[in-house]
C-alpha positions in Angstrom: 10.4 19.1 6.0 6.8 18.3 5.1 4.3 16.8 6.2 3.4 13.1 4.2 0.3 13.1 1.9 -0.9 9.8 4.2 -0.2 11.6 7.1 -1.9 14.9 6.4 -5.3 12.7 5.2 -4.8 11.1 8.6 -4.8 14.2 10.6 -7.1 15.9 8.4 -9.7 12.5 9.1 -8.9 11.5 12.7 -7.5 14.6 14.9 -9.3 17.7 15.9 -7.3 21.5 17.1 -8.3 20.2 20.1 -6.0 16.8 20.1 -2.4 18.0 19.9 -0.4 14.5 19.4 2.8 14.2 21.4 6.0 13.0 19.7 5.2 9.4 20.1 1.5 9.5 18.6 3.7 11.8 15.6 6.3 8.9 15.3 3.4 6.2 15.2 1.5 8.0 12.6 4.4 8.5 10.5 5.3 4.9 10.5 1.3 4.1 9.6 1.6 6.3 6.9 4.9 5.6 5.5 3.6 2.0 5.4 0.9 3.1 3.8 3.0 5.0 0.8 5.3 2.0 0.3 1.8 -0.1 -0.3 0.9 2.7 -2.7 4.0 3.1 -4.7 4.2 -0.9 -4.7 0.7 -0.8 -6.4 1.5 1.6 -8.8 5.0 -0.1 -9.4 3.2 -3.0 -10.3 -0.2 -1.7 -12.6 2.6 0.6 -14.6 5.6 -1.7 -15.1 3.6 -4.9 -14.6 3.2 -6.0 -18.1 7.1 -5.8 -18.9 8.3 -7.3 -15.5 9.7 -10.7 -15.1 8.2 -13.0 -13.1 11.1 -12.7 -10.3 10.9 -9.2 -10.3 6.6 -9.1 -10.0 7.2 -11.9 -7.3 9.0 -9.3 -5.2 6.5 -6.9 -5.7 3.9 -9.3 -4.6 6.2 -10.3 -1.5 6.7 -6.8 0.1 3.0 -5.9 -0.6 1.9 -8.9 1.3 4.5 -7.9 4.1 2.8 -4.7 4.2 -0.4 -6.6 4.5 1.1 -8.4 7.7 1.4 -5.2 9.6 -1.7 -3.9 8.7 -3.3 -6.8 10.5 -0.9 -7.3 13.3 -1.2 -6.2 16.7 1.3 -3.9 16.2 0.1 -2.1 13.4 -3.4 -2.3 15.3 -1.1 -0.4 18.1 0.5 2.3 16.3 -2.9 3.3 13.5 -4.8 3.7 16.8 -7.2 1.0 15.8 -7.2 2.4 12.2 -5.7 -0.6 10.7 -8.2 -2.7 9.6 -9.8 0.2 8.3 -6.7 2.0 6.3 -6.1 -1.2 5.1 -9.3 -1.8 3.1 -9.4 1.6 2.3 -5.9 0.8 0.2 -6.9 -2.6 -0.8 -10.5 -0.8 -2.5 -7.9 1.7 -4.1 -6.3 -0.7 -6.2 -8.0 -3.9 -6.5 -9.1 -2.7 -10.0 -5.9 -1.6 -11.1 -4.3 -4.4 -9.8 -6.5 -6.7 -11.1 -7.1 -5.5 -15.5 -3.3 -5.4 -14.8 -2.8 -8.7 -14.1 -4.9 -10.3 -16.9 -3.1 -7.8 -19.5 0.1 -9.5 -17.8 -1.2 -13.2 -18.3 -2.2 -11.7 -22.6 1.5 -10.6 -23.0 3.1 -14.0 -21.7 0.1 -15.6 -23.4 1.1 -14.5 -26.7 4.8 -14.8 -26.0 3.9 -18.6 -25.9 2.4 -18.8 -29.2 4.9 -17.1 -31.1 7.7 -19.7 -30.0 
């Protein structure tokens, strides 16, 4: 089984040969970084398939990234990212804001003309 992409950065970033984690600080990385994929597939989710998706459909979207958004700034994500939280969350946030963002007004051009031609 390997190792996730967020997970590895993590390690890679944050521990040294020197810091072996124990099962525990393995388990709350894994949940960090699994949070951290779920934003990141969300995103992507949303910039790719945006345009075509209904309205209910982009709501959900919205909903479970601003879940994920809640644990990144609750205590208990603040617990298990080792104080990395506020940190990993910007880092995502900077990652897609663009995207997120031309996306979202291509979105509004799409129903924009769907309008006019009724």
């Amino acid at each position: 089984m390997g190792v996730s992409t967020s997970y590895g950065r993590y390690a890679k970033e944050h521990l040294t040969n020197e810091t072996k984690p124990d099962p525990w600080t393995d388990l709350a990385n894994a949940i960090v970084a699994q949070a951290a994929d779920e934003f990141r597939l969300l995103c992507r989710k949303a910039v790719k398939h945006g345009e075509t998706m209904s309205d209910y459909e982009m709501s959900i979207v919205n909903g479970n990234i601003r879940d994920l958004e809640a644990f990144f700034r609750s205590d208990w994500g603040l617990m298990l990212s080792h104080g990395l939280a506020p940190v990993i969350w910007g880092k995502l946030k900077a990652e897609f804001d663009t995207d997120m963002e031309s996306m979202r007004i291509r979105r509004e051009k799409r129903l924009a003309n769907r309008r006019g031609k009724r």
